[in-house]
SEDO-515763 format. One record per residue (C-alpha): residue number from 1; x, y, z. Coordinates in pm, whole numbers, plus 32768, in hexadecimal, padded with zeros to 4 digits. Example, Ala and Ser with C-alpha at 12.3 -4.5 7.8 and 13.67 -1.06 7.14 Angstrom:
SEDO-515763
<lomi><pos>1</pos><c1>84CE</c1><c2>7E3E</c2><c3>830C</c3></lomi>
<lomi><pos>2</pos><c1>8557</c1><c2>7F96</c2><c3>82CA</c3></lomi>
//
This chain:
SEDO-515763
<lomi><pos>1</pos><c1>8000</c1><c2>8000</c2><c3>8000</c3></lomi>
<lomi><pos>2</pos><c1>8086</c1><c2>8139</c2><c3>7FB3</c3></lomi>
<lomi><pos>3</pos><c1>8094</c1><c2>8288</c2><c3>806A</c3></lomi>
<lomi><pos>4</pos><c1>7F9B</c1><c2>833F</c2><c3>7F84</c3></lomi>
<lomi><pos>5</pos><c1>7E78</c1><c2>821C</c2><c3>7FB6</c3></lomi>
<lomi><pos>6</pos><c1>7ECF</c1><c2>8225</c2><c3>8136</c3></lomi>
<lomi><pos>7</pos><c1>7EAD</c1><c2>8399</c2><c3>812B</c3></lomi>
<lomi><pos>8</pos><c1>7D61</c1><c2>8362</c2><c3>802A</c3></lomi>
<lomi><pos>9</pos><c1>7CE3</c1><c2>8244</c2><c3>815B</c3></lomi>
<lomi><pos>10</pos><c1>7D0B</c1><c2>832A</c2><c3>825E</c3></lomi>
<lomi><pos>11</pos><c1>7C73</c1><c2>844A</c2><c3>81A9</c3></lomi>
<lomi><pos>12</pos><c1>7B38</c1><c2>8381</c2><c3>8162</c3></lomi>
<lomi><pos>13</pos><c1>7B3F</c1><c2>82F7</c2><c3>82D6</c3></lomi>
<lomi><pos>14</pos><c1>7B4D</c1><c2>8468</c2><c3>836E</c3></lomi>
<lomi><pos>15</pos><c1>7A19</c1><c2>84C4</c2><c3>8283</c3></lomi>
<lomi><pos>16</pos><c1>792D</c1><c2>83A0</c2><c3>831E</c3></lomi>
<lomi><pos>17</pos><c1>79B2</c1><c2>83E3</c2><c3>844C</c3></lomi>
<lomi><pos>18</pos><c1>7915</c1><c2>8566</c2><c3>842C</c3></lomi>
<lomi><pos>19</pos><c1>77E4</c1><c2>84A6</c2><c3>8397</c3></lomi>
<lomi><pos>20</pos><c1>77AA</c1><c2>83D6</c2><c3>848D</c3></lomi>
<lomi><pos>21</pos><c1>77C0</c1><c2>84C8</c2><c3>8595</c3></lomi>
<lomi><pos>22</pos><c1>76D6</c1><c2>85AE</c2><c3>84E5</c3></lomi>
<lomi><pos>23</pos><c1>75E4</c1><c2>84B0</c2><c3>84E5</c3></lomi>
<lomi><pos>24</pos><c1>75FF</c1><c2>8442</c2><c3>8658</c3></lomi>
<lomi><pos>25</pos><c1>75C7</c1><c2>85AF</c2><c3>8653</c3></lomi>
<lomi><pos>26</pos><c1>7496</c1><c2>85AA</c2><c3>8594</c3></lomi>
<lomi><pos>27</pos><c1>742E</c1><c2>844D</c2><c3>865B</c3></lomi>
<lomi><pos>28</pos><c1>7459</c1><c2>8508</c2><c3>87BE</c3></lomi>
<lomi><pos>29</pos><c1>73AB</c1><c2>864E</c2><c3>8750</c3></lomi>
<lomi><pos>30</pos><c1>727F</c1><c2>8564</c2><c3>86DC</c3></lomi>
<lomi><pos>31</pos><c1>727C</c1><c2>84AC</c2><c3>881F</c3></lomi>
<lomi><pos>32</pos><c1>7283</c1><c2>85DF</c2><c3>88EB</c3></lomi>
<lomi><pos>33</pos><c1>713B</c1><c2>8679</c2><c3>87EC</c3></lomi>
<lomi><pos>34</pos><c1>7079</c1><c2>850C</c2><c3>884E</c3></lomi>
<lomi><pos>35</pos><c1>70DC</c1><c2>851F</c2><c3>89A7</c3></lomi>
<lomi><pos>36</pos><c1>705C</c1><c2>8682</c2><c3>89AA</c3></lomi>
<lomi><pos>37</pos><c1>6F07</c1><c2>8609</c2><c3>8911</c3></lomi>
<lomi><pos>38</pos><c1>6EF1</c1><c2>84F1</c2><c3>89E5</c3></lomi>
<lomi><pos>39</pos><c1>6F28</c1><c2>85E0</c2><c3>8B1A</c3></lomi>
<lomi><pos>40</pos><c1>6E0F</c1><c2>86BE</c2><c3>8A79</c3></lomi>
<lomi><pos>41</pos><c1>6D41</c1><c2>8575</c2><c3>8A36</c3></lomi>
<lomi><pos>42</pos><c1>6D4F</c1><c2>852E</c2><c3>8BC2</c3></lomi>
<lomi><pos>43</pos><c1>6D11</c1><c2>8675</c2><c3>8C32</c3></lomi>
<lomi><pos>44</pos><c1>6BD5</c1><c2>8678</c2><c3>8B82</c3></lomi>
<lomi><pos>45</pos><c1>6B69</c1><c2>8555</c2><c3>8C0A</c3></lomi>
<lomi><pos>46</pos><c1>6BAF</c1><c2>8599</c2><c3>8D3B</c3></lomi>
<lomi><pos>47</pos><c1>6B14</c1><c2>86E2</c2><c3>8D29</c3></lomi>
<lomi><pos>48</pos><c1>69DF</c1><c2>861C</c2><c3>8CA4</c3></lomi>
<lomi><pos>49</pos><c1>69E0</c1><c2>8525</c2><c3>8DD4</c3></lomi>
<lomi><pos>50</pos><c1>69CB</c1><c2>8641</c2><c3>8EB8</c3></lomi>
<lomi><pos>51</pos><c1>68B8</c1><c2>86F3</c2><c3>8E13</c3></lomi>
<lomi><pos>52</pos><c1>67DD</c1><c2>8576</c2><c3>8E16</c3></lomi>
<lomi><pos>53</pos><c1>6857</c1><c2>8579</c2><c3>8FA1</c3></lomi>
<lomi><pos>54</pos><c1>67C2</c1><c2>86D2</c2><c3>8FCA</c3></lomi>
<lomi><pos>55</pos><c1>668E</c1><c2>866F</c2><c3>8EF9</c3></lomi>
<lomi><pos>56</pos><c1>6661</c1><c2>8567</c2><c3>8FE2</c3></lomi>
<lomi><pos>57</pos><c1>6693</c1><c2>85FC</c2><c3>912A</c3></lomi>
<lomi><pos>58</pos><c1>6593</c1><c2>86F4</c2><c3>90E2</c3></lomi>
<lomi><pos>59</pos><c1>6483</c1><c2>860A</c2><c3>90B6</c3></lomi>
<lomi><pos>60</pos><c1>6509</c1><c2>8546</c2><c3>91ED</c3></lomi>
<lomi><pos>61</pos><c1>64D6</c1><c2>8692</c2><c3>9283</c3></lomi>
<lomi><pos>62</pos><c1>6397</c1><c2>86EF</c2><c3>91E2</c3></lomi>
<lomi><pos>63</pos><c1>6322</c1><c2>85A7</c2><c3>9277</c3></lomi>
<lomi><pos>64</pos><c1>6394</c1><c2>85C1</c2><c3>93B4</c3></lomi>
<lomi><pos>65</pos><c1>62E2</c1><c2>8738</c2><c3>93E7</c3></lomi>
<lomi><pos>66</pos><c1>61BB</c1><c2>86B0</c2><c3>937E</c3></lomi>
<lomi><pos>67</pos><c1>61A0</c1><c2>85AA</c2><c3>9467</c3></lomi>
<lomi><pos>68</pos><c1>621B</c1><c2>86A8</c2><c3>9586</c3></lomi>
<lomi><pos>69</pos><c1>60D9</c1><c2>8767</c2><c3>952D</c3></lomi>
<lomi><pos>70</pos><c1>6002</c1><c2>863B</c2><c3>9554</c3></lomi>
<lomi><pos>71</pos><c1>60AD</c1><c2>85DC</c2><c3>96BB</c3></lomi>
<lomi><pos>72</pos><c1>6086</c1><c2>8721</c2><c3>9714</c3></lomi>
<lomi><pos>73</pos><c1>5F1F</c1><c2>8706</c2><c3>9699</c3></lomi>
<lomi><pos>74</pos><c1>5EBE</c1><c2>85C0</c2><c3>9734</c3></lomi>
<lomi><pos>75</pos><c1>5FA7</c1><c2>864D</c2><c3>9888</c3></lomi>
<lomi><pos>76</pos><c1>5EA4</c1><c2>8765</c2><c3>9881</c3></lomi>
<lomi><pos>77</pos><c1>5D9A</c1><c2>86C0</c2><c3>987C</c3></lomi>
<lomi><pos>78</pos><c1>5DD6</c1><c2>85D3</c2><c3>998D</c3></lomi>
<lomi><pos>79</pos><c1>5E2E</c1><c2>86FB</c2><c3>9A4F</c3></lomi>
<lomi><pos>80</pos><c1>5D0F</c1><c2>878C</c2><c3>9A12</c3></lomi>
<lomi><pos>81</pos><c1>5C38</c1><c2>8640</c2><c3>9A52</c3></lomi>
<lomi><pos>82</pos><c1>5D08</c1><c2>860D</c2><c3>9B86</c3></lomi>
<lomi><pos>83</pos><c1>5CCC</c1><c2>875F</c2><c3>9C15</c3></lomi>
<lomi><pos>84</pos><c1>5B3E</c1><c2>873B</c2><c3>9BE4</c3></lomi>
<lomi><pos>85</pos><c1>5B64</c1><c2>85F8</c2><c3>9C99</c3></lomi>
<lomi><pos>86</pos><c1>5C09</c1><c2>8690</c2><c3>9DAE</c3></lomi>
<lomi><pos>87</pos><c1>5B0F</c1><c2>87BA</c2><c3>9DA2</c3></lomi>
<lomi><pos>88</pos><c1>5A0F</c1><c2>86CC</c2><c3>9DE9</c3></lomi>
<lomi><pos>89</pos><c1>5A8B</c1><c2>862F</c2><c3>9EE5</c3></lomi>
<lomi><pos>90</pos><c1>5ADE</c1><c2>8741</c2><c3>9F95</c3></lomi>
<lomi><pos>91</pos><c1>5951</c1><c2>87C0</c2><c3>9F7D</c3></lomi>
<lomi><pos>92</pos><c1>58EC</c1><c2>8645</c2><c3>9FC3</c3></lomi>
<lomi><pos>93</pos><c1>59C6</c1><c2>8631</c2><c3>A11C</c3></lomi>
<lomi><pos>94</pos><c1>5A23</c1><c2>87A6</c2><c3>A18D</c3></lomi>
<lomi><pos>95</pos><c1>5AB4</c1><c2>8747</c2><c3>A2CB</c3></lomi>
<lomi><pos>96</pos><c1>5B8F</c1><c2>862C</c2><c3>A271</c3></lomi>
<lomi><pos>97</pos><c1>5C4A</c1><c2>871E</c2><c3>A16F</c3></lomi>
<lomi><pos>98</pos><c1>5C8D</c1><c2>8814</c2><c3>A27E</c3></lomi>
<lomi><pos>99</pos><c1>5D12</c1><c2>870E</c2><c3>A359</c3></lomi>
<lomi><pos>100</pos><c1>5DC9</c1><c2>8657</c2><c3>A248</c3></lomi>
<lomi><pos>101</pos><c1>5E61</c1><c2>87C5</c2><c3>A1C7</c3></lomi>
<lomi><pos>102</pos><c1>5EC1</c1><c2>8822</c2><c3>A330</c3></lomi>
<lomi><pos>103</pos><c1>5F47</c1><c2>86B0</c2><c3>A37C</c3></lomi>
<lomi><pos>104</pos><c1>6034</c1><c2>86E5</c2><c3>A226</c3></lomi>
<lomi><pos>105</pos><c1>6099</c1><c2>8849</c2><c3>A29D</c3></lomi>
<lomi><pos>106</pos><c1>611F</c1><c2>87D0</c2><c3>A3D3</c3></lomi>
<lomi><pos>107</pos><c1>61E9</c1><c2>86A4</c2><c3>A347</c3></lomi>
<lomi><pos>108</pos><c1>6299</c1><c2>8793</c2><c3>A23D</c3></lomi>
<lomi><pos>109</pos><c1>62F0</c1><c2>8892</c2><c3>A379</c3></lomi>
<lomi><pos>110</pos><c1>6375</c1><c2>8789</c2><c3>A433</c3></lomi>
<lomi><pos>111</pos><c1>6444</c1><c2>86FD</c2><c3>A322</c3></lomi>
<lomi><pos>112</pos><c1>64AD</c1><c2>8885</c2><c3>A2CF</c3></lomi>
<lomi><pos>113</pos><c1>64EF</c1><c2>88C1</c2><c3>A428</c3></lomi>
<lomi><pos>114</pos><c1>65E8</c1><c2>8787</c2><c3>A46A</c3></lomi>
<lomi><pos>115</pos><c1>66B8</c1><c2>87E0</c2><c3>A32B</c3></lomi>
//
């Protein structure tokens, strides 16, 4: 081999050296653009599985009001029911409610007093 087709090899050697590293150029620039759309791919649905999450803990609380206002509904109307009862009795057995009320009001200043 002479020095001329040595020089010729290495020549032609240097030049796909270049090419080669222009395209692991062009191969890391095109990862870097999917990895970017993959990011952007994620995000979204991410962004989308928080807006469902929201969605969905609205109508959990939307649900959860509503049934608040019919316990505090039906709690009212016990009450209410309760208090009529009492009422009643009270009219019924006059006496016994003054003695019961005065019985209770010593018990709670007793317990008051010994704390």
């Amino acid at each position: 081999m002479t020095d001329q087709s040595t020089a010729e090899s290495w020549d032609k050697l240097t030049e796909q050296l270049a090419q080669l590293r222009k395209d692991l150029g062009n191969v890391n620039a095109a990862a870097a653009d999917l990895a970017r759309a993959g990011a952007q791919d994620g995000r979204e649905k991410v962004l989308s599985e928080i807006e469902a999450l929201t969605r969905q803990a609205g109508s959990i609380a939307e649900d959860l009001s509503e049934a608040g206002h019919r316990a505090g509904h039906k709690a009212a109307e016990t009450a209410g029911a309760l208090g009529h009862e009492i009422e009643g009795a009270v009219n019924r057995n006059p006496l016994a409610a003054v003695l019961i009320a005065a019985g209770l009001g010593l018990l709670i200043g007793l317990a008051t007093r010994r704390s």
